[in-house]
N, C-alpha and C positions, 0 to 999 in steps of 0.2 A: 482709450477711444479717441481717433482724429474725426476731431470734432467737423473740420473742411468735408470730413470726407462720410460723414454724418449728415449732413446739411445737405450736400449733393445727392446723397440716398434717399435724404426727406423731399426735398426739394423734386426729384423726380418722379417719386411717387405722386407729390401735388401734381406738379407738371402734367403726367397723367389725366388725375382727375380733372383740371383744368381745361385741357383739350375737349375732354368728355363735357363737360359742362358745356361747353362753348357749342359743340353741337347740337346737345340739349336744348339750347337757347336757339339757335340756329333754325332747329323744328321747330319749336315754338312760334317765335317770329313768322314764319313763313306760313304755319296753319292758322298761326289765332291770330296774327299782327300786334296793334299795340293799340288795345279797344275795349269795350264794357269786360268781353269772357278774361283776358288776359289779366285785366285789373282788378278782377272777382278774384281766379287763381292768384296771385302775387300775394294777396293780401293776406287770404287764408291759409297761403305758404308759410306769408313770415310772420305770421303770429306765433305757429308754436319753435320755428325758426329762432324768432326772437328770445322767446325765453328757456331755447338750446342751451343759446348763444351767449346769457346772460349768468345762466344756473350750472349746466351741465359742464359745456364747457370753459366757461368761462370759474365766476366766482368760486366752484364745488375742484374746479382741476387745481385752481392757483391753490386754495387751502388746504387741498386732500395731498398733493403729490409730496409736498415741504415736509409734512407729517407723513407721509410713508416712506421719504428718503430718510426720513431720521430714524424711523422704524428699522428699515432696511441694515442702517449702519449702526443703530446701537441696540438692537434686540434683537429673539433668535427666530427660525424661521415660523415656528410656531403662532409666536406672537403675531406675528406681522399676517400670518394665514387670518387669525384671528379677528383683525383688524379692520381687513378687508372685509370679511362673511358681515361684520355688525355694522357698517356703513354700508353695503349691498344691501343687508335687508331693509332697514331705517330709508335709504334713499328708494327703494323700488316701492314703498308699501307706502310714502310719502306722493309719490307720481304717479299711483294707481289713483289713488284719493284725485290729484291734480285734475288727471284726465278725466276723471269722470266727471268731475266740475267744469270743466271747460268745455266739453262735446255738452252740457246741460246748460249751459249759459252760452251757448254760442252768439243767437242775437244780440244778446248786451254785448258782448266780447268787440263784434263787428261794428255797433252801435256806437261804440268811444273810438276805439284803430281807427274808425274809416268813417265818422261820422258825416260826411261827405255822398254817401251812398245813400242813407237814408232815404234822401229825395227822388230815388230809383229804385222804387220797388225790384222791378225785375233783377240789376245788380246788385241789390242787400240779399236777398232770398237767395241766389245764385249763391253769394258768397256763403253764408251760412250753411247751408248744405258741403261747400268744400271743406268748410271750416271742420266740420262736425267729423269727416274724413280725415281729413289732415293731424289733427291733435292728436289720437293717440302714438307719433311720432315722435313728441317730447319724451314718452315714458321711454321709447325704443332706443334714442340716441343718446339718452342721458346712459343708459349702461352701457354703448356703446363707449363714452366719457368717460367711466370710470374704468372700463378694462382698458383704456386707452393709455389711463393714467398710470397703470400698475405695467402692463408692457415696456413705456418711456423710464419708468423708474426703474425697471432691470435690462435697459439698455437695446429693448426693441424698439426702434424707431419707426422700420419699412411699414411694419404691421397698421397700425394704426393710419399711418399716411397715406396706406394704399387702398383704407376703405372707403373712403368717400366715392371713388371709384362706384360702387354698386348702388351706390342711389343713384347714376347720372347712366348707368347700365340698365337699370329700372324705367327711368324716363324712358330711354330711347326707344327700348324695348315696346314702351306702350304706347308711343304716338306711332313708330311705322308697323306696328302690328295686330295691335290690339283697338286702338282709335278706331280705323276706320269700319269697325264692324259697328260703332255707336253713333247714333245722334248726336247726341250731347255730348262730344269726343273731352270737352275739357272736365268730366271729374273721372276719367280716365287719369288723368295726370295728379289728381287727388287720389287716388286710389296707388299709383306709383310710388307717392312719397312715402306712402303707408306698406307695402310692400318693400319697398328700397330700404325703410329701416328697418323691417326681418332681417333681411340679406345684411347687411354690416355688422350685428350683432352677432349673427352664426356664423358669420366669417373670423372675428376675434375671440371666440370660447376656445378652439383647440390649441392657439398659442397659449391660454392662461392656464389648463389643463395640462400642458408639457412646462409648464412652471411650481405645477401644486397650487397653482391660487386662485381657482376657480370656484367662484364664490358660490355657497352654499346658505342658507336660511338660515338664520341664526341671528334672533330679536337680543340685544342687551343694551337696555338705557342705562347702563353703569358705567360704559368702557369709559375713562375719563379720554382717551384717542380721540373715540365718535365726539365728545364733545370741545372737544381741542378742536377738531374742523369745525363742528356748527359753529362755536364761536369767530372761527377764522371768517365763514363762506359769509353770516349774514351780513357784516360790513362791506365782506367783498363783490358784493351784489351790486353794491353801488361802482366802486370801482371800476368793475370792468365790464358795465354796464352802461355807459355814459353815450360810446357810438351808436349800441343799439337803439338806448332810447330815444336819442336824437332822429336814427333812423326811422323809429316808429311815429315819432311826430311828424318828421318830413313825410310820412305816409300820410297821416290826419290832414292836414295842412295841404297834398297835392290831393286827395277827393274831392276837395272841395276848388280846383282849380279844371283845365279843360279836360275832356276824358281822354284818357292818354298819357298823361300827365305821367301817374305812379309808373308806367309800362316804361316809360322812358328814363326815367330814375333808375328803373329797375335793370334796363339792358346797360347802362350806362354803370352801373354797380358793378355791374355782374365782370366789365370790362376793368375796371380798380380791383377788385376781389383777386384777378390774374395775378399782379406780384405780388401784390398784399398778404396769398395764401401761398407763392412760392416761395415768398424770403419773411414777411411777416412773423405768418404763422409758425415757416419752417424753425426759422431762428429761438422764436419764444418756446416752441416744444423742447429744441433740444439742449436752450441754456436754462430752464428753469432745475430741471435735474441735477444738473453740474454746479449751477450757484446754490442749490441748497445743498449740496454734499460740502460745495467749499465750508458755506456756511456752519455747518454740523459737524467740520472738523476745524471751525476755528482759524481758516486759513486765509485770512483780508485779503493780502496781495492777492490770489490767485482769481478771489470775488471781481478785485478789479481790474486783472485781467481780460478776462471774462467780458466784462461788459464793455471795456477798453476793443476788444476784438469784435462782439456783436457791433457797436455801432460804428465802426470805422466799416465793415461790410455792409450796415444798410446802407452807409451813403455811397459807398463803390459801387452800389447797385439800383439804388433806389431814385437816386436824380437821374439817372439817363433813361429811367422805367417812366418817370415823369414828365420828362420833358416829349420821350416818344409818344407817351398816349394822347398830348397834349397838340404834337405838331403832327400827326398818323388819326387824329379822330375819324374826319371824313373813311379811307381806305381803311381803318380797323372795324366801323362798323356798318358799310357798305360790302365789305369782304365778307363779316360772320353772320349779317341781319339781314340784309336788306334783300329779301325773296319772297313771293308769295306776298300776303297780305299786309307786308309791311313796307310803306311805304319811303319816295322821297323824303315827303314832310318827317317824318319818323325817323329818317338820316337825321335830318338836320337838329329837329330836338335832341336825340341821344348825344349827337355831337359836343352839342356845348354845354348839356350836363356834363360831357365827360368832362370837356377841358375844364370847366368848374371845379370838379372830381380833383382834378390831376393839380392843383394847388396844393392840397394837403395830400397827397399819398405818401411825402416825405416823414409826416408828421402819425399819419396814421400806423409805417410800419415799425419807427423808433418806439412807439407806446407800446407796442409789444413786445420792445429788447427791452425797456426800460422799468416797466410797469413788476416782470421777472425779480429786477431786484430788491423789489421791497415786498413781495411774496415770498422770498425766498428766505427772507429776515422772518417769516411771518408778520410782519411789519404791514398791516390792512390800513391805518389811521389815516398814514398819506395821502396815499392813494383816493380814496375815498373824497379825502379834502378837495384835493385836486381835479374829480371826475363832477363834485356836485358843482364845481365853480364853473367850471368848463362847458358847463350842459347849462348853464344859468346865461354866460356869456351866449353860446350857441343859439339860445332861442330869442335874444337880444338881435344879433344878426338876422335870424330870421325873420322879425319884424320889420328891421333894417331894412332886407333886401325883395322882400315879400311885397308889404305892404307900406312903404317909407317912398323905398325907390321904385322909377316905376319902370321897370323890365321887360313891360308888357307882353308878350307871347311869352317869356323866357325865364317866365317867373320859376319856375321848377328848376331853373339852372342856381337859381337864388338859394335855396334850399340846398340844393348841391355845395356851392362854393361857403357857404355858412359852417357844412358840417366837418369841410376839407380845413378851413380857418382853425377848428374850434380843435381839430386832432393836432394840428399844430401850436394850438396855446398848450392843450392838454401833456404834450412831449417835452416844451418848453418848460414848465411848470414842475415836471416831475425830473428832468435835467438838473434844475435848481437846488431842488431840494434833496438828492443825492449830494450833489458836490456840498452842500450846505451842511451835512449832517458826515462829512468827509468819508463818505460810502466806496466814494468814486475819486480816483486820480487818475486823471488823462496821464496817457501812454506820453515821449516827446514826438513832435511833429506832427501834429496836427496842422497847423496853419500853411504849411508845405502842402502837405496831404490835399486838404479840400481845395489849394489853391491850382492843384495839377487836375482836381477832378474836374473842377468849374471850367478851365482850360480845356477838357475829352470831351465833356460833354455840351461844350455851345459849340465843334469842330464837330462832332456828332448830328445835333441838330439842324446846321445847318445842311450837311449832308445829305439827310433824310427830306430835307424840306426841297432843296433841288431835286433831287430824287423822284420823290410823289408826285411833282406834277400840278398842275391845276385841280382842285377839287371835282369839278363840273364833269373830267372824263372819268371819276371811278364810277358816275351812275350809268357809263356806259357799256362799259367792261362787261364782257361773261364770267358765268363762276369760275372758270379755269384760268382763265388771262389776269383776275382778280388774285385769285391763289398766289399763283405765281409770283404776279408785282407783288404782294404784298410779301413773300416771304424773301424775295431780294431785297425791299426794302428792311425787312427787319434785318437784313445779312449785312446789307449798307451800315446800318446802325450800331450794331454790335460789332461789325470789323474795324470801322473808324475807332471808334470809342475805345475799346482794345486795344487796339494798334496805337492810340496817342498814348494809353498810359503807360505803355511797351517802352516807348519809346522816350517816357519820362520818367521810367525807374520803377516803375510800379509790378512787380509779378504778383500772380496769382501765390506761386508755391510760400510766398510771404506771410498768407495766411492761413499756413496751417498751424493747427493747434491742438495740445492733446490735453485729456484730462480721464478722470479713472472714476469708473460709477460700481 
């Protein structure tokens, strides 16, 4: 399998859904703006979001897939069919239970997330009613999760990448068609999220069915497998859970700040989540497979190849994704938001969440190349050490920059720039202790490498920066003349950038790389 050429498959699947999202957002922003309805829906989005993000796919993928690539490669298919039916039904009969307890506690739920709303009746109640909508979406995406997991391990990557797709296919669908038949247009979009995960789920059954491993009922608290993962996922929970939670504090934390607040975080995410699910994501799906087969065949060098090539590509990609969202705020989010009910002042806050943002996005997509190889080890303990210290420091910052310093209007950006900090301790931290436990051996030339990238991308930046222009005329631009600029500025950015490393030795075809699943 060439891996380059894996990544660009995944990669554009995201890209896809990316697009889609951004429209998504784009609706949104322009019917609901960034106000009491928008800050109800967000919330109740990302609560069972959160514990997707946390359970499904996060903790339940890192422990299940290691154990099913070892399945795959040291037992027969039987077993391995086996495997799957007795963690399908344990995890589905697990999430039934979930869901019904969270659509029944929705108040309290809202109560803690968002304690901030309290003092607004009409946006606690609002929310709760979404909320009560939105949750049975955990049960829906989590099996999403796990066929997701069983596809990547037999070397489907497109499938899984390209679902996300139909929940952003769902939104659209229901604000320019179905909304305006309603009043109350925003639990339309609660209702989408709830449909949108039907749609992804029946879109992944008939690949697992042209594989034989389409799971079937089948209860056994014995398999010592199932509990090889339980023991892997409940540590892992913390692990790769540390952004989320973070993230859900910075939710508690901005309700109780001006209203507006979470909506600006939230468009301002939405704009980080772009590379972060193009190369982030892309990378950690398609090297966690290949490091646990290395793994499982005992083969070090090729482990630390492996991660030797993930993170020389985050950083070929990841600082000039940085530094552009960083010097492109204004024109990125006057381009995709600012229409309809969303205002200037609404520029200007997302803005400087984002450049906040756009501190740690280096940091944020390395924990997901990095994070890979000690899952891959089944190796939970580090990880964990590292996620609880890092969310301890995070909420330190927070204080910091919250309630310490005073930020004033901009305190929400404070929050932001905290959680971009704390992804950066968190990659730093778990860098360490790879090289420490001699996991990892850098590839040679490194110091060459970053020293030609740092050189692309400030002749990048600056580029882009002549380029845009004055801030002041993107608020005068139409949607077409905005289009435009902005996607010659991105052609600006990416031509420069390119072009110096062209120019300094650096090709593309350098990283390709194969490896056998």
């Amino acid at each position: 399998m060439n891996l380059l050429k894996t990544l660009f498959t995944v990669g554009s699947m995201t890209f896809i859904s990316r697009i889609l999202g951004f429209v998504r957002d784009t609706l949104m922003a322009g019917v609901f703006g960034a106000g009491l309805l928008t800050d109800a829906f967000i919330v109740a989005f990302r609560i069972p979001n959160f514990l997707r993000r946390i359970s499904a796919e996060g903790a339940f993928s890192q422990a299940f897939v290691p154990i099913l690539a070892e399945y795959k490669q040291q037992r027969t298919h039987n077993e391995t069919k086996a495997l799957i039916n007795h963690v399908a039904t344990l995890l589905g009969l697990f999430l039934v239970l979930l869901t019904i307890a969270g659509m029944l506690a929705a108040p309290w739920v809202v109560e803690v997330t968002a304690p901030g709303f309290v003092g607004n009746p009409t946006k606690f109640d609002l929310t709760v009613d979404l909320l009560r909508v939105t949750f049975p979406y955990i049960l829906l995406i989590s099996l999403v999760s796990l066929a997701g997991g069983v596809l990547n391990t037999y070397g489907n990557f497109t499938t899984p990448a390209f679902t996300p797709v139909w929940l952003n296919v769902s939104f659209i669908v229901a604000m320019l068609f179905v909304a305006p038949y309603f009043d109350n247009s925003i639990r339309v979009l609660a209702w989408a999220v709830f449909v949108g995960g039907i749609l992804q789920l029946l879109y992944q059954l008939p690949y697992l069915q042209q594989l034989g491993l389409l799971p079937k009922m089948e209860l056994n608290l014995h398999d010592r497998g199932v509990w090889r993962i339980l023991k892997l996922m409940v540590p892992a929970v913390f692990g790769v859970s540390v952004g989320q939670i973070s993230i859900l504090i910075n939710t508690m934390i901005a309700s109780f700040l001006v209203s507006g607040s979470v909506s600006w975080l939230y468009f301002a995410d939405r704009l980080m989540e772009f590379p972060t699910g193009l190369l982030g994501v892309a990378l950690g799906t398609i090297l966690l497979p290949s490091l646990s087969k290395s793994v499982a065949d005992k083969n070090d060098g090729e482990y630390s190849h492996l991660l030797d090539w993930g993170l020389r590509l985050t950083f070929m990609l990841a600082l000039p994704a940085a530094v552009a969202l960083a010097v492109l705020a204004v024109p990125l989010v006057t381009s995709l938001f600012m229409y309809g009910a969303f205002t200037a002042h609404d520029v200007i806050m997302t803005k400087v969440a984002l450049m906040a943002y756009s501190f740690g996005l280096l940091g944020l997509i390395l924990v997901k190349v990095l994070a890979p190889g000690f899952y891959a080890r089944q190796n939970i303990k580090t990880p964990v050490k590292v996620a609880l210290f890092t969310l301890l420091v995070t909420q330190l910052m927070n204080v910091l920059f919250v309630f310490v310093l005073d930020f004033k209007e901009f305190k929400h950006a404070g929050l932001a720039l905290a959680i971009g900090l704390g992804a950066c301790l968190n990659a730093s931290l778990l860098f360490y202790h790879l090289r420490k436990e001699g996991l990892y051996q850098p590839q040679a030339g490194w110091a060459r490498f970053i020293t030609k990238l740092l050189l692309a991308v400030t002749v990048m930046g600056v580029a882009v920066q002549y380029a845009a222009g004055a801030d002041v005329l993107w608020f005068e631009y139409g949607l077409l003349e905005k289009m435009l600029r902005l996607l010659a500025l991105l052609s600006v950015g990416i031509g420069s950038y390119f072009a110096m490393l062209w120019i300094m030795g650096i090709r593309i075809k350098d990283f390709i790389r194969r490896t056998a699943l």
